[in-house]
C-alpha positions, -999 to +999 in steps of 0.1 A: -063+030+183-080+042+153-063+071+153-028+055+151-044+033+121-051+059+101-023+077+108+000+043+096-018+041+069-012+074+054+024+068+058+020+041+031+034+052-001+030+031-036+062+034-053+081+015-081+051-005-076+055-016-035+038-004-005+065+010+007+069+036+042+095+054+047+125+053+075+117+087+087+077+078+091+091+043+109+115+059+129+085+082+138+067+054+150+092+036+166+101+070+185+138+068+176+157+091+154+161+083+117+194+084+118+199+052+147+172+032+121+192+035+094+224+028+116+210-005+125+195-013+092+232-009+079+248-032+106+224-055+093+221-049+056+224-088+049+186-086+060+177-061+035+180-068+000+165-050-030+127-060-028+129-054+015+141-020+009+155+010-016+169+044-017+141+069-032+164+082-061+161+123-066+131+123-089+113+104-065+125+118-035+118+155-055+081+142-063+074+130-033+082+162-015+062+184-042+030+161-036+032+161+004+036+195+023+048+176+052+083+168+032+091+202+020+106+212+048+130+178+052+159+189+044+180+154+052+219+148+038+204+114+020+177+105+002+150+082+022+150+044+023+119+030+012+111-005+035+084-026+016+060-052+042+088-075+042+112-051+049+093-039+077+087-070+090+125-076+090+131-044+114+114-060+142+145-086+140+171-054+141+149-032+165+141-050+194+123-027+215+090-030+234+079-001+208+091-014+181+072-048+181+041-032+187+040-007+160+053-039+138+024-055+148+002-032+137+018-020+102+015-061+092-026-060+101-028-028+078-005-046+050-030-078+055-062-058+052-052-037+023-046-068+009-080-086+020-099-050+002-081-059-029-088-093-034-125-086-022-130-063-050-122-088-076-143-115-058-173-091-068-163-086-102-162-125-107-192-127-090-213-103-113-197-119-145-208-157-132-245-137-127-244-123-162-231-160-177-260-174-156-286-142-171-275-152-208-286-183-208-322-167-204-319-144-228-335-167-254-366-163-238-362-125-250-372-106-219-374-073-218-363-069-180-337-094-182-319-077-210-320-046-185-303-067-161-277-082-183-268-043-195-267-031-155-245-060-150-221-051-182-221-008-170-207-024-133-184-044-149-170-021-175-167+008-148-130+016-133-132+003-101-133+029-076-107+024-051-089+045-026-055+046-035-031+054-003+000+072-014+010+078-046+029+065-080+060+080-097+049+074-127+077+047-132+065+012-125 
């Protein structure tokens, strides 16, 4: 199970700004060919609009293949469709099978805890600036090791936050 969790989430691809996977990685999943997806996304397209889903446009189709070895071989009529979470979640109304559910199920608990590690990480940040607020007010008393603190406190503040990013950006968000 782990194994097919990591291997979902490496499928996950930031672009234009969206978690986005693509319908060859879903159709992957789903164990169908890419080419019956994107049938029955069509027959449906009313489901899909804009923020659900997308057409990679060459650059990003051409930079996504020059950062990923796996793609460099695709050489596919079309460029990809890119499903965001809702978009996903709409497939499992168009794909009805057994498979299909299930891998559903499990691409929205990734979506949900990538989402849960992002808010986390600004909890903490809030957190340490409340403690600084509360360490300032003792500054007065001038202490030597609570001035310490209060600089430790700015350095983890001020650093980038050191996050795994999954995927990758065009460069045009």
């Amino acid at each position: 199970m782990a194994g097919k969790l990591t291997q979902i989430q490496n499928m996950i691809y930031e672009i234009r700004g969206h978690k986005v996977m693509l319908d060859s990685d879903l159709a992957a999943l789903y164990e169908v060919p890419t080419y019956r997806l994107n049938e029955a996304v069509k027959r449906n397209i009313k489901r899909f609009p804009p923020d659900f889903m997308f057409q990679l446009t060459n650059e990003e189709w051409k930079s996504l293949r020059s950062q990923f070895a796996i793609f460099s071989n695709d050489t596919r009529k079309y460029k990809p469709y890119a499903f965001t979470e809702h978009g996903i979640l709409m497939l499992s109304s168009v794909l009805n099978s057994g498979k299909a559910i299930d891998i559903n199920i499990e691409i929205m608990r990734i979506f949900v805890r990538m989402r849960h590690y992002a808010f986390s990480q600004t909890s903490a940040n809030e957190q340490i600036a409340e403690l600084r607020k509360l360490l300032m007010l003792y500054i007065e008393k001038n202490d030597k090791r609570v001035n310490e603190i209060i600089i430790a406190l700015n350095n983890l503040i001020e650093q980038p936050k050191k996050t795994r990013t999954i995927g990758f950006s065009t460069g045009k968000e």
